[in-house]
N, C-alpha and C positions, 0 to 999 in steps of 0.2 A: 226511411230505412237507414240513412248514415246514422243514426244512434244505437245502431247494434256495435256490443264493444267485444272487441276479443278476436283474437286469432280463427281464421279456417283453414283448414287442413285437408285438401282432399289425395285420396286412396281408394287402389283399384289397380288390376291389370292393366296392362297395355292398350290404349284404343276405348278404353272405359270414359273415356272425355274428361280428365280430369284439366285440361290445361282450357280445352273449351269452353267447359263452365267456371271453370276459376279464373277467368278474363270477364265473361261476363259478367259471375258476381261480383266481381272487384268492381267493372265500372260501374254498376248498379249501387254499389255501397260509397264509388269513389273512396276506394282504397289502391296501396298497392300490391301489384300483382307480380309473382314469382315463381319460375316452374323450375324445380331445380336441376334441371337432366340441362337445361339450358343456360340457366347458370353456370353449371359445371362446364361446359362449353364456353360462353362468354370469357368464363376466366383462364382456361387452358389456351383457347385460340384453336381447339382442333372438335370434331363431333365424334358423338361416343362410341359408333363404332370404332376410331383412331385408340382412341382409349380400351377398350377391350382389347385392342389388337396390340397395344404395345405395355400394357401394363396387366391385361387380363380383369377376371369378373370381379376379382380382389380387389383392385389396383382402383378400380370404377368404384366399387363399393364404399371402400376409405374415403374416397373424393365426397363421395352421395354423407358420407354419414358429420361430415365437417363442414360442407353446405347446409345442411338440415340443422346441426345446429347452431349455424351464425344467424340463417335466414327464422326460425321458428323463434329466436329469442327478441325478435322484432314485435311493436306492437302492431296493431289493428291491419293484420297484412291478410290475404287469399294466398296460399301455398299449394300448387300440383306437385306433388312429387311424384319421382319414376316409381315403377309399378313395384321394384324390389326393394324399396325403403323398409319399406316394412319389416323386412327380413331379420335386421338389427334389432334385437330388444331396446339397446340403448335407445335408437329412432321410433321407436314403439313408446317408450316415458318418455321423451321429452316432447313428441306431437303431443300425447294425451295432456302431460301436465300445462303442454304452453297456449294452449287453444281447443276449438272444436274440433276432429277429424271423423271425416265426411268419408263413408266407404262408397264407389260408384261402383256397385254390382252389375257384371253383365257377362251370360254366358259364350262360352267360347266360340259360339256360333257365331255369333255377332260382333265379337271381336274381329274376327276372322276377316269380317268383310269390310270391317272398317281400317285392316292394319296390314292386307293384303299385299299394295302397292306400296309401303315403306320400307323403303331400303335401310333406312335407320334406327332399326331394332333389332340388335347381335342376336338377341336370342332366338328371332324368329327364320334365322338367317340359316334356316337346318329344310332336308328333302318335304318334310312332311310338318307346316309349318300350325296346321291345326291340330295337330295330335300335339304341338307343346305349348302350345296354349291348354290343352287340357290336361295336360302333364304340370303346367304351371298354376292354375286354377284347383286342381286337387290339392296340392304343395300348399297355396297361398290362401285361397278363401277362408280358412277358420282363423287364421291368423289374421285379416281385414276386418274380420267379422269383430275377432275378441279387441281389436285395437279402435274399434270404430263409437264415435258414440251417437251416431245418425248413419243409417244404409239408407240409401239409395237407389232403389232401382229402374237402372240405364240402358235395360235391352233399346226400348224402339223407342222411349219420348223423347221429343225434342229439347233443344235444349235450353229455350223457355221453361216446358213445363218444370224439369229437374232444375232449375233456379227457383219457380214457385213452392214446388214440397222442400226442396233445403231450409229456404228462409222460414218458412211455414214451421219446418220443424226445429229450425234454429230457435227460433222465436217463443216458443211455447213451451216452456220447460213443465214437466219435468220429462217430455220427450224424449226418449232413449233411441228409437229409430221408427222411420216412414218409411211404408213400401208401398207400391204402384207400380204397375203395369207387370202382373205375374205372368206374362207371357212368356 
């Protein structure tokens, strides 16, 4: 499997597992691995709540979009980026032209339960934290969709199996996208 070449990108909401599985397949490819909400941290010295709280959603933003692209113009790397990358057209062309990007679909429901207990998610940080998730998931999902060139879907498999249909569907051109488990 280390002779697959080329960049992975993965994308997705919050809690979508993009740093989960993008650890794994890194070590599976023995590549390196990069999540950028942690980078952006690493190089600040502070966590992003800090950052929304003293520079705002803007201030995060700009950070997220100058990480993505120092870290995307690297070669044979696994990239999680934070869920609002996306958001940025400019981050939208240079994932697509610099590698593969990997959409991890998964409804809000299931977010929910997996991002519950995180204190370190500004946005979810409101009374009613699954009404914005699904506020955020209306907003964002066509947008994953149209920037993605493999979806994935991430409600309930493990995350073995979402390693096997990636590569499966990385592998296999001219695969546009794999879905499983329509639950």
């Amino acid at each position: 499997m280390e002779n697959i070449a080329g960049n992975l990108f993965l994308i997705g909401l919050m809690g979508a597992g993009k740093t989960t599985l993008g650890r794994h397949i890194a070590q599976m490819l023995n590549r390196p691995f990069y999540d950028s909400d942690q980078e952006i941290c690493r190089r600040t010295g502070v966590s992003v709540p800090t950052i929304f709280e003293l520079e705002g959603e803007q201030g995060f933003r700009d950070r997220e979009t100058a990480v993505i692209n120092e870290l995307s113009a690297l070669d044979n790397i696994v990239l999680a980026t934070g869920g609002g990358a996306v958001l940025r057209e400019e981050n939208r062309r240079r994932l697509r032209e610099r590698g593969t990007v990997v959409y991890l679909h998964a409804c809000p429901e299931v977010l929910i339960e997996r991002t519950r207990c995180d204190t370190n998610r500004p946005l979810l940080q409101v009374a009613d934290p699954l009404a914005k998730l699904r506020e955020l998931y209306n907003l964002r999902d066509s947008v994953y969709r149209s920037a993605a060139h493999i979806i994935i879907e991430a409600n309930r498999q493990s995350c073995h199996k979402n390693a096997e249909y990636l590569l499966q569907a990385w592998t296999q051109p001219p695969a546009s996208s794999v879905c499983n488990d329509k639950k």
